[in-house]
C-alpha positions as CSV (number, residue, x, y, z in Angstrom):
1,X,22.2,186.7,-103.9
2,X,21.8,183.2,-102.4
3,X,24.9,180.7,-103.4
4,X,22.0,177.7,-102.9
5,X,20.1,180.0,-105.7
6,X,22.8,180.8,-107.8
7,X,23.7,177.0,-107.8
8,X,20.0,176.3,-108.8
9,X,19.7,178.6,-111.1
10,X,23.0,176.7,-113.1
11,X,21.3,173.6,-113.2
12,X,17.9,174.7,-114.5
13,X,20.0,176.6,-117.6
14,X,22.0,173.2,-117.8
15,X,19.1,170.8,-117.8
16,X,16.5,173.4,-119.9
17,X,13.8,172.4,-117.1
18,X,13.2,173.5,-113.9
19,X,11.8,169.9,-113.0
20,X,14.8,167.9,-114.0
21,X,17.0,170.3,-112.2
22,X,15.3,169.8,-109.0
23,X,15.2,165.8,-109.6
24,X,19.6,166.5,-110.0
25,X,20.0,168.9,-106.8
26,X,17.3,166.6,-104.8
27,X,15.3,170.0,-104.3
28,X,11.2,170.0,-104.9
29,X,10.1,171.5,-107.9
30,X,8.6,174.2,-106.0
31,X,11.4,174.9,-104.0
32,X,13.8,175.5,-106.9
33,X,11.1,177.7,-108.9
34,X,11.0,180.1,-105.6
35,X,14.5,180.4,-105.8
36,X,15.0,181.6,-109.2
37,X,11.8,184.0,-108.2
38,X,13.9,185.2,-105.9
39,X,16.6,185.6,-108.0
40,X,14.2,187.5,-110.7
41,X,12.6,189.9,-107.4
42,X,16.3,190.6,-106.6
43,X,17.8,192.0,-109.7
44,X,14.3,193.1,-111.0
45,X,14.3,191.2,-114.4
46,X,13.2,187.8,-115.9
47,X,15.8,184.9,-116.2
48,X,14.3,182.5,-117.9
49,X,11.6,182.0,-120.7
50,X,9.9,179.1,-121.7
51,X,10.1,177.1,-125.3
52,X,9.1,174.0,-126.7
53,X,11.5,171.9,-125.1
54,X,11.7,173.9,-121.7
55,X,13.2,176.9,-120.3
56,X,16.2,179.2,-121.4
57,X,18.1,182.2,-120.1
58,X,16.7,185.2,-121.1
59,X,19.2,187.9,-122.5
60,X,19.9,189.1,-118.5
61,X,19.6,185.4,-117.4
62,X,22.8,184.6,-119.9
63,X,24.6,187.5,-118.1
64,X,23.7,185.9,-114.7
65,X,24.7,182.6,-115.8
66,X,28.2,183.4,-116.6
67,X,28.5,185.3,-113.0
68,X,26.9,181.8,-111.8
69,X,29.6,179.3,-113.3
70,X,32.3,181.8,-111.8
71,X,31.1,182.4,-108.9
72,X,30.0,178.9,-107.4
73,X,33.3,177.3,-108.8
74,X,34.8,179.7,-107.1
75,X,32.9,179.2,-103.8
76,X,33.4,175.3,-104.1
77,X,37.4,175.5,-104.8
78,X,37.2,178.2,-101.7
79,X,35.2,175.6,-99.1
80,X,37.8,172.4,-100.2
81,X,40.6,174.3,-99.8
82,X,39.5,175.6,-96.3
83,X,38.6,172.3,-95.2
84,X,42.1,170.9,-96.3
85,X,43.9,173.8,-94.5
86,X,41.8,173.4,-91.5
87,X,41.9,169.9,-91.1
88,X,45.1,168.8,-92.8
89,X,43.3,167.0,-95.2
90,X,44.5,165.9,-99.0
91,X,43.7,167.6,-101.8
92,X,41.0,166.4,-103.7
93,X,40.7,165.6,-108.2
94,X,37.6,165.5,-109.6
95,X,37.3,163.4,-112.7
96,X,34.5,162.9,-115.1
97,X,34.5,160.1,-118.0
98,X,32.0,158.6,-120.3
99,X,30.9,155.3,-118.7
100,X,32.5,153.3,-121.3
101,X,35.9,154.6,-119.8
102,X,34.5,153.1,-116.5
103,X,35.0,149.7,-117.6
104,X,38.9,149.1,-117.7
105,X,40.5,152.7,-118.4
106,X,39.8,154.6,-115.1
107,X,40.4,151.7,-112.7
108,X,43.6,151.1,-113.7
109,X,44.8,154.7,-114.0
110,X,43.4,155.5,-110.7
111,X,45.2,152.4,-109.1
112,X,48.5,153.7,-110.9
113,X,48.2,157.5,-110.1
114,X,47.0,156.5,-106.4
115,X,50.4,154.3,-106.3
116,X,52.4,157.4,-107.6
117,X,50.4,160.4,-105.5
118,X,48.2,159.0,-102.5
119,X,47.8,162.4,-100.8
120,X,45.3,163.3,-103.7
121,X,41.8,161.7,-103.5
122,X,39.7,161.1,-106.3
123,X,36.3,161.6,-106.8
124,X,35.0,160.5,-110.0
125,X,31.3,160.9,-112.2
126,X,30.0,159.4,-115.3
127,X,28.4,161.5,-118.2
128,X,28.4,161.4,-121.8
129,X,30.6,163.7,-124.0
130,X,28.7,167.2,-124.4
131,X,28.0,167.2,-120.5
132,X,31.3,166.7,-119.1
133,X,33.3,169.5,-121.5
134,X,31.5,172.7,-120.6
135,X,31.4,171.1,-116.5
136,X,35.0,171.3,-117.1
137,X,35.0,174.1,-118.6
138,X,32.8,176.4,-115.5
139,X,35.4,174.6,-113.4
140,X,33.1,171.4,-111.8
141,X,35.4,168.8,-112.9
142,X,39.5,168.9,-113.0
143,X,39.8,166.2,-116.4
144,X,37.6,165.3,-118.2
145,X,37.4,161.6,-120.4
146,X,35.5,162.2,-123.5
147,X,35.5,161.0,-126.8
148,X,34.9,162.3,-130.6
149,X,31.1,160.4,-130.9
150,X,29.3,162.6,-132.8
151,X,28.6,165.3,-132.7
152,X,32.0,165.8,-132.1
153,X,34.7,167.4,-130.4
154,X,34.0,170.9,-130.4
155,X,37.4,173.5,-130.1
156,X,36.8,175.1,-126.1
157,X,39.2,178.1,-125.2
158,X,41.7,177.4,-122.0
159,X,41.1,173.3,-122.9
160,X,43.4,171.0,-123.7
161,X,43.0,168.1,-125.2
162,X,44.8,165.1,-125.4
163,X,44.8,161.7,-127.2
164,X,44.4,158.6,-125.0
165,X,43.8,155.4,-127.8
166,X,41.9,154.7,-130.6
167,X,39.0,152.5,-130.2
168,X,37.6,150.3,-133.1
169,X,33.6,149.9,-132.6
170,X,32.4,145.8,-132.6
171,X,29.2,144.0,-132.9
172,X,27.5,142.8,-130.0
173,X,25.4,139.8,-131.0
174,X,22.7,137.5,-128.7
175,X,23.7,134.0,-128.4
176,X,22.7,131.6,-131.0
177,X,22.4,134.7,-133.4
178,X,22.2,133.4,-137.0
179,X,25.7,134.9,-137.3
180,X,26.9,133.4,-134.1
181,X,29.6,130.9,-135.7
182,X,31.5,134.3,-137.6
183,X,34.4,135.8,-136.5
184,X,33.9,138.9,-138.5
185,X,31.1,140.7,-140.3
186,X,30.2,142.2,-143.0
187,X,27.8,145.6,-141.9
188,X,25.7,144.8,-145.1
189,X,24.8,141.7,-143.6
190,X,23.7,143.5,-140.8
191,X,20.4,145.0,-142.8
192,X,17.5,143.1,-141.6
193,X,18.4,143.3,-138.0
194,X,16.9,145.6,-135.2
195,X,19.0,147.7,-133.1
196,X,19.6,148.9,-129.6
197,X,20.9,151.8,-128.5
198,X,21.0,154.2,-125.5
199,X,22.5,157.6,-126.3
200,X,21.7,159.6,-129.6
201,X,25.5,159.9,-130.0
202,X,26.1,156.6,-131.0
203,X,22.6,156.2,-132.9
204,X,24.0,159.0,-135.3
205,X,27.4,157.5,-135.6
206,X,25.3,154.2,-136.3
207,X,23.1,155.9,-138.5
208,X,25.7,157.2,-141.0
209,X,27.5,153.8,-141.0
210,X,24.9,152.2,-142.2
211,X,23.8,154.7,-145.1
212,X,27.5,154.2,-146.7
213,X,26.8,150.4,-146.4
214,X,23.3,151.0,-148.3
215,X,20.5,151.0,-145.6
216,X,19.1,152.8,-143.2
217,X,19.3,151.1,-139.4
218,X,15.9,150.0,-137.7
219,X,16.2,151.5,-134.1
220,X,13.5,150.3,-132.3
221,X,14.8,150.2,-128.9
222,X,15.7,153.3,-126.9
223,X,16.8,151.6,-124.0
224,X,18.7,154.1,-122.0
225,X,21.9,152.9,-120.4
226,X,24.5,150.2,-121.5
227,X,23.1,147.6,-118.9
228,X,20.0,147.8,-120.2
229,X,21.5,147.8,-123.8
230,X,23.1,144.5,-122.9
231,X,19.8,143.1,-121.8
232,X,18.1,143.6,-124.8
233,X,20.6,142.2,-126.7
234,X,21.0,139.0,-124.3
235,X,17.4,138.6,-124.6
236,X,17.5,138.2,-128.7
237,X,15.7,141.6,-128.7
238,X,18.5,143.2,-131.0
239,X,21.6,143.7,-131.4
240,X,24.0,146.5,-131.6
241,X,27.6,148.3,-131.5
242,X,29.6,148.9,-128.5
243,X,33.4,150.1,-127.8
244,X,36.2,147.7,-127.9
245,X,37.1,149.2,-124.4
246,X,33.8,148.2,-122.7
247,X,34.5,144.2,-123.8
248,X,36.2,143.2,-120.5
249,X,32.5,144.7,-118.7
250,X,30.0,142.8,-120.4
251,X,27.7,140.2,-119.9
252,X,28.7,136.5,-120.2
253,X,25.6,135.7,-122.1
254,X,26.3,137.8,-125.3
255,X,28.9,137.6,-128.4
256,X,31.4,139.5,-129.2
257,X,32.4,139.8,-133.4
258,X,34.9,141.6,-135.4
259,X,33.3,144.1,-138.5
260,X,35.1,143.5,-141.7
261,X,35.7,147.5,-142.0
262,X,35.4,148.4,-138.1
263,X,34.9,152.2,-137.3
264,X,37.1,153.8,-134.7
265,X,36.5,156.6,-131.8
266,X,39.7,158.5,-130.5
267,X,39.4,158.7,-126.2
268,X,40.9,161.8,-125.1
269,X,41.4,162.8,-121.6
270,X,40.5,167.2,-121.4
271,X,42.3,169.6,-118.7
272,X,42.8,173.0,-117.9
273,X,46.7,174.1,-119.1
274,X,49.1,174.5,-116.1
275,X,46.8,172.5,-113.8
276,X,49.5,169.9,-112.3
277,X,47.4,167.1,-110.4
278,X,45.5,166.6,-113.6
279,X,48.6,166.6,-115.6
280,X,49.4,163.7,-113.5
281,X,46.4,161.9,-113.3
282,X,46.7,162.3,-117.4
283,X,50.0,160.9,-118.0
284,X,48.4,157.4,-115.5
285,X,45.3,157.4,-118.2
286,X,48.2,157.3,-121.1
287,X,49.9,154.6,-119.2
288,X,46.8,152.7,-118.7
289,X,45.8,152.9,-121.9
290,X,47.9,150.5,-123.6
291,X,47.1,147.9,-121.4
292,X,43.9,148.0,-121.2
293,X,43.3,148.0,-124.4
294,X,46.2,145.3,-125.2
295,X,44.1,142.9,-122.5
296,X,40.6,143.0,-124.4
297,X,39.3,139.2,-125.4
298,X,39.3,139.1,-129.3
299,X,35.6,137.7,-128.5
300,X,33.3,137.6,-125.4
301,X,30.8,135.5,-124.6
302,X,31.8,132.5,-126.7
């Protein structure tokens, strides 16, 4: 079997669409459906059948998948460690984080484990929550950043998890908002207003916040990334909830307030046990957490 297939293959199971997979691996869609019939001609059974949303593994294509994950982790780990025999060159960390982290929390841990450890280069990727734990899990990424947005943290074998800071949710308001001259507010008040959001995560965590404060959120932009949540909000579309983390990255022409009863996410950084360059880079994300969070504005934009 073709690695190139096999690596195929692993992203059409991870995306649920042969389309999307080739759009990630910069194949054509035709190109990646003659691999996987390849794959089917070789061992003489189907791998994937089709549903609603997409495709899935097929009962032989789940066996296959699990070889996959192995196997290509395998081959990657093999061809960096090669190339830093061969040519002498440092070892390499990959790190994955939910972008949020991006803003404060990852620069200055990087800048404090690169101080502590330059022979290791880091190579980083964003991604929300449920995407990064199982790539660190089939051994794609070396820590993980994630954090308890619903639907949660789920318990993975041969993971370890660990606590990084606790991080109150605030309102992000347009300026001249009608609640613009508050400092803190109620999420009652909050009723009438339209919302913005960008991952279902957070619009479930929203969701539930606002049924225990008596209504039921009116979500009528979808706008796909935090930029582009930012926008709307700057442009008096809407308004919405982002992490006290992300304050120091956003826009200068939005406000920042306080909820009287704030709700909290936990950041936790994820490893592999007895893996000791991601034990280090760990112990600089604890060490850059308390400043990162101690630096946050109590208000942006005003």
């Amino acid at each position: 079997m073709e690695l190139a297939a096999l690596r195929s293959y692993r992203e059409v199971c991870r995306q649920a669409s042969i389309s999307r997979a080739a759009e990630v691996l910069g194949y054509t869609q035709s190109a990646v459906s003659r691999q996987i019939a390849a794959l089917e001609r070789q061992l003489d059974s189907p791998l994937l059948e089709r549903h609603a949303r997409g495709v899935r593994p097929t009962a032989a294509g789940a066996i296959l998948l699990d070889h996959a994950h192995a196997i290509v982790a395998r081959a990657d780990r093999a061809a960096e460690e090669v190339a830093a025999a061969g040519r002498r060159r440092s070892s390499r960390l990959r790190v994955g984080a939910v972008p949020t982290a991006a803003a404060t929390l990852l620069p200055r841990a990087l800048t404090r484990f690169a101080a502590d450890d330059p022979s290791v280069r880091v190579t980083f990727t964003e991604d929300v929550t449920p995407q990064l734990l199982p790539r660190l899990q089939e051994g794609e990424l070396d820590v993980a950043v994630v954090t308890d947005y619903p639907p949660g943290l789920p318990a993975m074998p041969g993971i370890d998890l660990v606590p990084l800071l606790d991080d109150p949710l605030r309102l992000l308001l347009p300026l001249g908002h009608r609640l613009a001259g508050r400092t803190r507010v109620d999420l009652a008040e909050l009723a009438d207003e339209t919302w913005v959001e960008d991952y279902s995560g957070s619009a479930t965590l929203l969701t539930g916040l606002c049924a225990r404060a008596g209504f039921t959120p009116r979500l009528d932009i979808d706008c796909g990334s935090l930029l582009g949540k930012q926008a709307f909000v700057a442009a008096g579309l809407g308004i919405t909830l982002v992490p006290d983390l992300l304050v120091p990255a956003l826009r200068t022409d939005v406000l920042v307030r306080d909820l009287t009863e704030p709700p909290t996410r936990t950041v936790h950084a994820a490893l592999r046990p007895h893996d000791t360059p991601a034990a280090r880079f760990v112990t600089a994300l604890r060490d850059a957490a308390v400043p990162a969070k101690n630096d946050l504005p109590a208000t942006g934009g005003a």
